[in-house]
N, C-alpha and C positions, 0 to 999 in steps of 0.2 A: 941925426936920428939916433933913438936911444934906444937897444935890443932887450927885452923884455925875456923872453923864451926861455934859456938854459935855467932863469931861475925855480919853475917850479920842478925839474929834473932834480935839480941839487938836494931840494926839500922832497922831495920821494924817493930820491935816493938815499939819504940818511934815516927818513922812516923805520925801515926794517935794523936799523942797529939799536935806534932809543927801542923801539917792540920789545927787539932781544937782551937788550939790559934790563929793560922792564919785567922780563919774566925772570930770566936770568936773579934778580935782586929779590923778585917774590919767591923764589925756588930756593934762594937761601937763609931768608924770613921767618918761613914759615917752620913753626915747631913742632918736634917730633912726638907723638902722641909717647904719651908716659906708659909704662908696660904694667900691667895691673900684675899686684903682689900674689901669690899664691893664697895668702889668707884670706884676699877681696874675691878671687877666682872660687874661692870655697862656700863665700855666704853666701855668692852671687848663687852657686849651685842648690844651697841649701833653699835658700827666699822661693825660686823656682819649682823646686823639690814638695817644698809644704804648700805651694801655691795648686799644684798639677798632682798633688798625693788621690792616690786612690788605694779603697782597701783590696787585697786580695788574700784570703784565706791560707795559711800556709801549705804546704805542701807534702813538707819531706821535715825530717829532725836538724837540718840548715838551723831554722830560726828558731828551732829550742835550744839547740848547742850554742849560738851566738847569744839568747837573752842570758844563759847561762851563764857566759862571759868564756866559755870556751873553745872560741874561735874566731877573734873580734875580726877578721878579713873576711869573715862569710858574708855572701849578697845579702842584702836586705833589702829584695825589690818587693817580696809580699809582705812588708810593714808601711810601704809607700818611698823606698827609693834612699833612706837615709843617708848621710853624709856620715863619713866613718875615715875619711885619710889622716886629718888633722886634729882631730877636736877631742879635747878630755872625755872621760869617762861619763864625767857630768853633766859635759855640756853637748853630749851627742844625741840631740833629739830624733824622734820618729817622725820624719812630717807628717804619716796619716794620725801621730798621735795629736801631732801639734796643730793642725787642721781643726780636727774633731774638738777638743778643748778651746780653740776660739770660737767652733760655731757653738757648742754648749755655752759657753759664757753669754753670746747674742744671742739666745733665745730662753736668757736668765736659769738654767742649770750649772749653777756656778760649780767649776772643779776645783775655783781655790789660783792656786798660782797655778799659771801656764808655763810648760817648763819643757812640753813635749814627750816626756818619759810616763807620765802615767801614772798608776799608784790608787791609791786605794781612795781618794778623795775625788777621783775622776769616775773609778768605779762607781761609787755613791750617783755621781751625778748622771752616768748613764742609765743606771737603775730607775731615775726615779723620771731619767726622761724617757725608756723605755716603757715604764706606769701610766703614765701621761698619755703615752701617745699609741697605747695599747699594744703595744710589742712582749715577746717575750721575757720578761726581770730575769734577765740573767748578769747588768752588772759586767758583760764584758761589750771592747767593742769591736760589732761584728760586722758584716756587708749590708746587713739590714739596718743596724742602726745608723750605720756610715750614708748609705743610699738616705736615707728618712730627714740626716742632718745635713747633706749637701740637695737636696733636691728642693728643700724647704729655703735656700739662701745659696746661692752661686756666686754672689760676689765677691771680690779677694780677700784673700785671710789678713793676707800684711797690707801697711801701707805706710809711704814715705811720709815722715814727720820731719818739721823745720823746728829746730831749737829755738825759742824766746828766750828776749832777756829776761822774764820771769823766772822761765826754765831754771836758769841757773846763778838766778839769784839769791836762792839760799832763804833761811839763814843754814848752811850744813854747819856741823857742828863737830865733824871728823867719826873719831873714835864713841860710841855709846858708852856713858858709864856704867858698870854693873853695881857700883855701890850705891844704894839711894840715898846716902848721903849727900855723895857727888853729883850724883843726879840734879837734888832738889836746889843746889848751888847753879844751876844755868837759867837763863831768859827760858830758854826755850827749849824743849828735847826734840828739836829738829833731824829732819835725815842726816844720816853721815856725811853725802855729797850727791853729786845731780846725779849719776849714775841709779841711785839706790830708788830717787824719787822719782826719775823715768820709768825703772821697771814696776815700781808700785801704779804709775800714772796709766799706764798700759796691760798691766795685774799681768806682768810676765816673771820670771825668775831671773837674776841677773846675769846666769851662766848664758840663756837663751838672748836676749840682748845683746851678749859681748859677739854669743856665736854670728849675729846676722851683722853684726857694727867691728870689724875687727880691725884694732886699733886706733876707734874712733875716742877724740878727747872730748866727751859728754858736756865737759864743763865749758862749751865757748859757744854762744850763742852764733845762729847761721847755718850752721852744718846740718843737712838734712841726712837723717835717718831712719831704719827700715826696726817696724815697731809692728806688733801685734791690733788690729783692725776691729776692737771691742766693740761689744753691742753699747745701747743708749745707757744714760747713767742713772736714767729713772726707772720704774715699774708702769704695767700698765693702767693701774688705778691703786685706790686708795685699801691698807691691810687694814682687814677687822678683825682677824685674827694669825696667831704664831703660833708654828708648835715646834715645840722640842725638843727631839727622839735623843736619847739617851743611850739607847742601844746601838743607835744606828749614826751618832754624832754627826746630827744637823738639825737645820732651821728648814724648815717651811712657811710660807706667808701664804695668807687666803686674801680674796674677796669679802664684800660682805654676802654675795650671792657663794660660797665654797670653791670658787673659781681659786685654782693655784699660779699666782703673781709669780713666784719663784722658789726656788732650792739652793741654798748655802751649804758647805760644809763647815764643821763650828768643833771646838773643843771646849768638853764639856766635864763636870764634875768628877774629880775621882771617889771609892768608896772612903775613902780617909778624908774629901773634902766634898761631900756629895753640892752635885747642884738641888734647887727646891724640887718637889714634889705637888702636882697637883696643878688648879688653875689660878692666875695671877694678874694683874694687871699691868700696863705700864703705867707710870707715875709723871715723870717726865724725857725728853726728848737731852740732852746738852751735849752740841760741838763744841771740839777742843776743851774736852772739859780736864782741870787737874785732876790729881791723884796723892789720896792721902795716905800715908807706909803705916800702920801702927804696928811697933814690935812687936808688942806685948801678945800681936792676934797669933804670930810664931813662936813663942816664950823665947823672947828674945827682949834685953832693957832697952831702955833709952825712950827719947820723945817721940811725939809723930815727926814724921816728914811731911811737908805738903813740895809733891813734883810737880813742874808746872807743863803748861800742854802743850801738844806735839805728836806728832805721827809715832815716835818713839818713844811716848811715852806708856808705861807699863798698860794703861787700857786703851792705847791708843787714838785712832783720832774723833771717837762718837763715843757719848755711854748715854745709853737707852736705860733708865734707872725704874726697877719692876717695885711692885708693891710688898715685896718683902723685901725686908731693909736690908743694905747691905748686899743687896746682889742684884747685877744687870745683863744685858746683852751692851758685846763693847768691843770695840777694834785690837791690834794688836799689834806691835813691834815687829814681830817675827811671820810675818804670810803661811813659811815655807814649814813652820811648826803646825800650823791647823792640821788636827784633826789625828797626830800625831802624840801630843803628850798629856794631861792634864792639866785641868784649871783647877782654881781653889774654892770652885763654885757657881761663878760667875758663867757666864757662854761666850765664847771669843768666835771671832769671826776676821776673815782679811779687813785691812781699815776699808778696800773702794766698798766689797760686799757691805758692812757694817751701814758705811753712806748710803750707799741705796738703799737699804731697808729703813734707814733712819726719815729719809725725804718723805716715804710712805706711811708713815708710822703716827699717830697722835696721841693724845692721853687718852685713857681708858682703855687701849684695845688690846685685848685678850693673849694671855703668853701662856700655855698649855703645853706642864713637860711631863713626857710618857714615856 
């Protein structure tokens, strides 16, 4: 007779030792979650911050002394909570500013670049969304305009972007040349690098990008990133007319019913290079169009230059060409200049602003500067 029995004791009794090697080998497996850096612990707080920003009026001379710059550790919880351990001068935004500025932007009261600090191109935009929306023109922003622009759109300000190979495909072209000489010697007056063409892509400032991406390498396609949450890139119908305040350096676009499509901020003519006067036409429409340097219009010798097109290129990435010759509406190299210095006549506007007006825009329709 052959005893069968003792063997499955054998086999359940070894059980609980393979168990415990088995956990035992996943217990030493398994890896230790990576300790997030103080600079990621920081954006994490800021993302948060401008996501949950709320305004409240200040209270005490706190947040005078602190705009002042005379007490950069004072709270900043009645500006919406700002991040202030880490971050430059530059790049320390206000989330209730940085809030307010993306939903201007999505409800096309463009401030221009978003940069969360504010400034007088923001001012602009809340003025004339205040006009609009029958509030007080006071041009600053208050609980009421705050309440008007978060009640009308609740949805996130940021939102995580996935880098394409597009993305950072280029062509960047590094350093911008200032000689137009040099210039009119490249293929292309491309961005500098992905970095530059993210924040233009997202109409952010590149300080405010680094603040929420810290120590992200822009240039490698896959890495998702936290980017500013813009309105649509068109208008809601088609412009029959523009106008262009001079005093108050911007654009306006109508309807053909006087319905206002949008508000830009623009830099506009100085008295030594005035823009036109009076009412105009557009002529034609041309993306990526070049740009031709003649000295002679500076009293300065030599030939023309013709530069060729590019976001960096001196009128940037649209020129909208009006019926007095020689002068248009047109994008710009510089975002963070609008609205800031002058032009030589011409109306500059950010390159995305410029695009979206441009998509709306046909021959004949009306350019009115006042």
């Amino acid at each position: 007779m052959i005893l069968r029995r003792p063997l499955p004791v054998v086999l359940l009794a070894a059980l609980p030792l393979l168990a415990t090697a088995a956990c035992g080998d996943n217990e030493r497996e398994r890896p230790k979650p990576e300790a997030s850096s103080p600079a990621d612990d920081e954006a994490s707080r800021l993302r948060q911050s401008i996501e949950s920003a709320t305004f409240t009026r200040p209270t005490s001379d706190t947040d005078t002394d602190t705009a002042n710059g005379e007490d950069d550790t004072a709270d900043t919880s009645g500006r919406g909570g700002a991040v202030t351990d880490a971050l430059s001068d530059e790049a320390r935004p206000d989330p209730a500013m940085a809030r307010a500025q993306i939903l201007l932007d999505r409800t096309r009261f463009s401030p221009g670049i978003i940069d969360g600090l504010g400034g007088e191109n923001t001012r602009q935009a809340i003025a004339a969304f205040q006009e609009a929306n029958d509030l007080e023109v006071t041009g600053e922003l208050n609980a009421e305009v705050f309440e008007q622009l978060t009640s009308g759109d609740s949805n996130r300000v940021l939102t995580d972007y996935t880098l394409t190979e597009e993305d950072v495909a280029g062509p960047f072209i590094g350093s911008v040349p200032e000689d137009m000489e040099a210039m009119g010697e490249l293929e292309t007056v491309g961005y500098s690098d992905a970095r530059e063409a993210l924040a233009e892509k997202f109409h952010m400032s590149p300080a405010l990008l680094d603040a929420l991406n810290p120590g992200v390498d822009f240039g490698r396609a896959g890495q998702t990133i936290v980017v500013a949450s813009t309105g649509p890139e068109t208008l809601d119908g088609k412009v029959a007319r523009i106008e262009v305040s001079k005093d108050e350096s911007s654009v306006r676009a109508f309807d053909a019913d006087g319905k206002l499509l949008a508000f830009y901020p623009a830099t506009i003519g100085s008295s030594e290079t005035p823009s036109p006067s009076g009412t105009h036409t557009v002529r034609a429409v041309a993306p990526r169009p070049n740009y031709t340097y003649d000295p002679s219009m500076y009293d300065k010798s030599g030939g023309k230059i013709i530069v060729p097109p590019g976001p960096n290129n001196p009128v940037g990435a649209v020129w909208i060409d009006l019926s007095r010759d020689g002068y248009g509406i047109h994008g710009t190299p510089e975002p963070a200049k609008i609205g800031k210095t002058a032009s030589s006549g011409c109306v500059r506007l950010t390159n995305w602003d410029v695009e979206q007006l441009s998509d709306a825009v046909e021959q004949g329709v009306e350019v009115e500067f006042i």
